[in-house]
TORROSE-850605 format. One record per residue (C-alpha): x, y, z; residue in three letters; residue number from 1. Coordinates in Angstrom, 1 decimal, decimal comma, always signed. Each point is the difference from the previous one (the first is absolute). Layout:
residues N
+--------+--------+--------+------+-------+
|      X |      Y |      Z | doti | kolza |
+--------+--------+--------+------+-------+
|      X |      Y |      Z |  ALA |   NUM |
...
+--------+--------+--------+------+-------+
***
This chain:
residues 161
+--------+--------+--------+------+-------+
|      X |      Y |      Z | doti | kolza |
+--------+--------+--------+------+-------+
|  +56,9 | +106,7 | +144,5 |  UNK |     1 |
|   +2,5 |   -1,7 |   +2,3 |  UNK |     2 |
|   +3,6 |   +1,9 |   +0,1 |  UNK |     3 |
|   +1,5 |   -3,0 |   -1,5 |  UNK |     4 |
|   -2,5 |   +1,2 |   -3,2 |  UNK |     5 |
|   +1,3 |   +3,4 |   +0,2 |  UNK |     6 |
|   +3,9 |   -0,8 |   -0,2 |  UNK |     7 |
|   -0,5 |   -2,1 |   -2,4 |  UNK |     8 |
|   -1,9 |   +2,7 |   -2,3 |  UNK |     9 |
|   +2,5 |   +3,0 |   +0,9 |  UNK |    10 |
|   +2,9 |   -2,7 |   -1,1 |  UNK |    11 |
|   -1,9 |   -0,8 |   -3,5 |  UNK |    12 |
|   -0,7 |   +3,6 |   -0,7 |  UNK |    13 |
|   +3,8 |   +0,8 |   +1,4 |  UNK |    14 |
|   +1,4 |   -3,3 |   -2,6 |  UNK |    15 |
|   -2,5 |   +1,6 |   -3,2 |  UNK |    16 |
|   +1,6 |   +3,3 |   +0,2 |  UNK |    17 |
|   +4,2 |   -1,4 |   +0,3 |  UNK |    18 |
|   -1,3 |   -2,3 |   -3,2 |  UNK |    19 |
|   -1,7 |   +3,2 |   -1,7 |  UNK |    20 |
|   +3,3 |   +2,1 |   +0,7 |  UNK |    21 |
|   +2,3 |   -2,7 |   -0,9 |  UNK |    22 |
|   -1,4 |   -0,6 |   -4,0 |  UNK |    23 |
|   -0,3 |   +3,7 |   -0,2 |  UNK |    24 |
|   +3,7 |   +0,2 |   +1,2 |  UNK |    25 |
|   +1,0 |   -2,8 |   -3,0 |  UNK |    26 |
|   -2,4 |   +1,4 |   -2,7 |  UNK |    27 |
|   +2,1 |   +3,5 |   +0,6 |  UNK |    28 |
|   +3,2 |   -1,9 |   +0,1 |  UNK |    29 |
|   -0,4 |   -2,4 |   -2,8 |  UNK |    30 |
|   -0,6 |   +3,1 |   -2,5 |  UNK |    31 |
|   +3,2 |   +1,4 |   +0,6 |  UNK |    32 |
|   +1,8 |   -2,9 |   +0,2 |  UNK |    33 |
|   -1,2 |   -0,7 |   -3,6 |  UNK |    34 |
|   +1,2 |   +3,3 |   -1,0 |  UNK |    35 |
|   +3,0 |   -0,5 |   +1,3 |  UNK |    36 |
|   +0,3 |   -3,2 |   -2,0 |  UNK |    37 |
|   -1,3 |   +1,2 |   -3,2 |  UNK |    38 |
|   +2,4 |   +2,9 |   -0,1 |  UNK |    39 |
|   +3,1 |   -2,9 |   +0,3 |  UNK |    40 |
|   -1,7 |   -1,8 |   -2,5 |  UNK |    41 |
|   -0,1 |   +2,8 |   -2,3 |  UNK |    42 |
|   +3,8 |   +1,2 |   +0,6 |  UNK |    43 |
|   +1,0 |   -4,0 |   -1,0 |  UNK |    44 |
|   -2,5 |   +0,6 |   -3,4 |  UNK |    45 |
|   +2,6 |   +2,7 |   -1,0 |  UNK |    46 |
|   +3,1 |   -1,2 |   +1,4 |  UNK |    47 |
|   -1,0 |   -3,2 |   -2,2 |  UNK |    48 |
|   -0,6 |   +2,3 |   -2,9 |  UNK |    49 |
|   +2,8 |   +1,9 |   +0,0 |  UNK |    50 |
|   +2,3 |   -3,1 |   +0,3 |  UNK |    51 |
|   -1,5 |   -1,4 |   -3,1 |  UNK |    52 |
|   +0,8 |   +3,4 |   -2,0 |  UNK |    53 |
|   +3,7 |   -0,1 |   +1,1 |  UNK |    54 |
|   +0,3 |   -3,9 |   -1,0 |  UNK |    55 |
|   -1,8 |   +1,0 |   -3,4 |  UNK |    56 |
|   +2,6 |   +3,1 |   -0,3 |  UNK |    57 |
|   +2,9 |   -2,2 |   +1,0 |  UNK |    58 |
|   -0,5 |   -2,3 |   -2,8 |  UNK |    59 |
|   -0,9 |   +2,8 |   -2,8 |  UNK |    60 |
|   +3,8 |   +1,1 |   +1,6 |  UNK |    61 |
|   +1,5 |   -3,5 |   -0,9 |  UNK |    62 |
|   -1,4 |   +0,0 |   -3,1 |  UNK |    63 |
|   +1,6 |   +3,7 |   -1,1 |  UNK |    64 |
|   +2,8 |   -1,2 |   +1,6 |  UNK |    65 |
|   -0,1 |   -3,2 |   -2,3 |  UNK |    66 |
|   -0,7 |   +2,7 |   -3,4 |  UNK |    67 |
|   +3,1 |   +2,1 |   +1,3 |  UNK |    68 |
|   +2,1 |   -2,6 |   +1,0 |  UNK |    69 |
|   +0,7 |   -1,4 |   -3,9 |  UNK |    70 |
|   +0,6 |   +3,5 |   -1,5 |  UNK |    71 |
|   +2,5 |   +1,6 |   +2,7 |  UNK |    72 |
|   +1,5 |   -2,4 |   +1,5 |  UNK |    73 |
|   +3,5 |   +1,6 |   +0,8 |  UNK |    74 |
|   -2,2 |   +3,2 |   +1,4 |  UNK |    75 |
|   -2,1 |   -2,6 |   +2,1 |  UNK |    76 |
|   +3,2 |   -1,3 |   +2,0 |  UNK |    77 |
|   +1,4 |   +3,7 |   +1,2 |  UNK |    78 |
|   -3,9 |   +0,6 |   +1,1 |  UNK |    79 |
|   +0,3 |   -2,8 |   +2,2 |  UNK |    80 |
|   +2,8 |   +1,0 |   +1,9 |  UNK |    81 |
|   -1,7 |   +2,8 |   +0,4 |  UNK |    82 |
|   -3,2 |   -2,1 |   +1,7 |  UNK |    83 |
|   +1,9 |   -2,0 |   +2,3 |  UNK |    84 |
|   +0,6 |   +3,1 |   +1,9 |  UNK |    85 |
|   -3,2 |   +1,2 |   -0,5 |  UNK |    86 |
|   -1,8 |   -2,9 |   +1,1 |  UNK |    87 |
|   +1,9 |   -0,4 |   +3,2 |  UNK |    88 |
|   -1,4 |   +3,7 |   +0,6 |  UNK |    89 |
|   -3,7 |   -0,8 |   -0,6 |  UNK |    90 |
|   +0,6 |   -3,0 |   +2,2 |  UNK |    91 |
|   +0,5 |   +2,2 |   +2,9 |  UNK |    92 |
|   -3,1 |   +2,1 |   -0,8 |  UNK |    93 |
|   -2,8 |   -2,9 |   -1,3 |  UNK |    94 |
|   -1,9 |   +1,8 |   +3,1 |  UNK |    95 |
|   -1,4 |   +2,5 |   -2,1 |  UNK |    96 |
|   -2,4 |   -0,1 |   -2,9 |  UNK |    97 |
|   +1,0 |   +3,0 |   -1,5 |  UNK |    98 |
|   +3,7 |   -1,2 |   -0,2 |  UNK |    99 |
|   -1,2 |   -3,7 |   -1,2 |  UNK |   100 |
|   -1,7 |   +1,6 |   -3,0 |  UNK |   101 |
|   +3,1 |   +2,6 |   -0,9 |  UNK |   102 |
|   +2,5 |   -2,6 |   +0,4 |  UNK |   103 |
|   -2,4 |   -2,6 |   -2,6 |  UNK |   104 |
|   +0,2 |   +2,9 |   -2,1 |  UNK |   105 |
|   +3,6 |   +0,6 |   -0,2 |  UNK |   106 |
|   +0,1 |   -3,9 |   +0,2 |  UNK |   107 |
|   -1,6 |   +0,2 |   -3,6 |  UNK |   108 |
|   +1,9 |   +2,6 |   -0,9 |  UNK |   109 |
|   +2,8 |   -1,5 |   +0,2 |  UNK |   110 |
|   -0,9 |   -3,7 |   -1,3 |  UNK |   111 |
|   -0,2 |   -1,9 |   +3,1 |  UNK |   112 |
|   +0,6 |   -3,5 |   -0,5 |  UNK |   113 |
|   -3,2 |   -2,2 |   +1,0 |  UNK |   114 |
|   +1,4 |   -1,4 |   +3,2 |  UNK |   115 |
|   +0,3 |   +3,5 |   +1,4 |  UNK |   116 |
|   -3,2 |   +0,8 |   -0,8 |  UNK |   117 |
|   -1,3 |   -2,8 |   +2,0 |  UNK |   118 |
|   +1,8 |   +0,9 |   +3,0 |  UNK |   119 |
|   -1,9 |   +3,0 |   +0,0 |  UNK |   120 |
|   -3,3 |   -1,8 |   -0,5 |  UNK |   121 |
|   +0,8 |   -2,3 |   +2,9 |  UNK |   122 |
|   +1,2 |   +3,4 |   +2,0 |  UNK |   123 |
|   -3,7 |   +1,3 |   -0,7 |  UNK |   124 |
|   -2,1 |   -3,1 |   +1,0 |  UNK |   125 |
|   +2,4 |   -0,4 |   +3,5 |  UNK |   126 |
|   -1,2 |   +3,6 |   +1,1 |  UNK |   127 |
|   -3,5 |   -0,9 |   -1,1 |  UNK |   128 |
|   -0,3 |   -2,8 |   +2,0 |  UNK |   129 |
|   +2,0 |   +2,0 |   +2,5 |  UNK |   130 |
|   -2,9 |   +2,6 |   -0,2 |  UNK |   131 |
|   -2,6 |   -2,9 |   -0,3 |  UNK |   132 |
|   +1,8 |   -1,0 |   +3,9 |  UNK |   133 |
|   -0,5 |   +3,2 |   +1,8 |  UNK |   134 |
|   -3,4 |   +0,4 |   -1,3 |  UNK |   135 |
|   -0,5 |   -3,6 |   +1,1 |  UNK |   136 |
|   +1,6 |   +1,2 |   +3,4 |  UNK |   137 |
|   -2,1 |   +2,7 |   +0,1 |  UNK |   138 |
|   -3,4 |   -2,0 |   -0,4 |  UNK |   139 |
|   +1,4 |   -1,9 |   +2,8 |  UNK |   140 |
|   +0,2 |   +3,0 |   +2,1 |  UNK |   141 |
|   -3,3 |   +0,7 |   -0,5 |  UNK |   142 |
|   -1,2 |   -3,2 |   +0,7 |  UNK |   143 |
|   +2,0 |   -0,1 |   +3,6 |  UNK |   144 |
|   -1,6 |   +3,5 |   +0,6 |  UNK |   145 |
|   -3,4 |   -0,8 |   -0,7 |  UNK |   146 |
|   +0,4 |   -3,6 |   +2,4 |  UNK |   147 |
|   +1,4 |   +2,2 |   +2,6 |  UNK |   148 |
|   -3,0 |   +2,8 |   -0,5 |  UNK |   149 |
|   -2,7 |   -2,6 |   +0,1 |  UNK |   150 |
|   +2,0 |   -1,6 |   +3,4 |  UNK |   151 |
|   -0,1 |   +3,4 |   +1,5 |  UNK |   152 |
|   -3,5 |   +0,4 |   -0,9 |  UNK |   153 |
|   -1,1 |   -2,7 |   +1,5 |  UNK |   154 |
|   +2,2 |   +0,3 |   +3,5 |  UNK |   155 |
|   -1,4 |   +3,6 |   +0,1 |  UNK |   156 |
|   -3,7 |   -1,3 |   -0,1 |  UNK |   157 |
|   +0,9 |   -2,9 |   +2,2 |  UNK |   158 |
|   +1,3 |   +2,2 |   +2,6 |  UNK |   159 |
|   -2,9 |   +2,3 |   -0,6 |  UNK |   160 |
|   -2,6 |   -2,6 |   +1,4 |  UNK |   161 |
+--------+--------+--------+------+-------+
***
């Protein structure tokens, strides 16, 4: 065998292993990543379910409110006095679940009209798609780290031959 043979047989057998290492490297990589993604997927499934059950709750609040509305209607106006300050009070904490829900339930309590209600709908969805944007943000993170793994990878076996 001439040496011209030979080097070209140590390269081939050098060029099988990087292509060996590299779909081992994206095998290992891709299931991850698709945890990653099915986890984000998951988190907008309930996001997407909850909204629904507060729009299905805000309206069964506009129609009590409705019900209410015809037989106390002098008690209804002092109640929303009452709101206006309430509301600008939730306004400042739509942040927090927890408050969301107490402040629907005292928003029921106290015969919200049906325009309020949907302000506090519309509160909801804008942190849920607020949510939905750092989870985005966070695939995204992934993604750049994963790029910048597979680069390093490969500069590290580059510079190893």
């Amino acid at each position: 065998m001439s040496a011209l043979t030979k080097i070209f047989v140590v390269l081939n057998v050098v060029l099988s292993l990087l292509l060996a290492s590299a779909a081992i490297v994206y095998v290992n990589t891709q299931s991850t990543t698709s945890t990653a993604l099915n986890n984000a997927l998951a988190a907008n499934k309930a996001l997407t379910t909850e909204n629904q059950n507060l729009r299905a709750a805000a309206q069964g609040a506009a129609a009590d409110k409705q019900s209410m509305a015809n037989a106390k209607d002098e008690q209804n106006n002092q109640l929303r006095a009452e709101l206006a300050a309430k509301e600008q009070l939730l306004a400042k904490a739509e942040s927090q679940n927890a408050e969301l829900t107490s402040g629907f339930a005292q928003a029921n309590a106290v015969n919200t009209s049906s325009s309020e209600a949907l302000k506090m709908a519309q509160t909801v969805i804008g942190e849920r798609a607020a949510s939905y944007d750092k989870l985005r943000g966070e695939y995204d993170n992934l993604q750049k780290n994963l790029s910048e793994t597979s680069l390093a990878l490969d500069n590290s076996i580059n510079s190893a031959d």
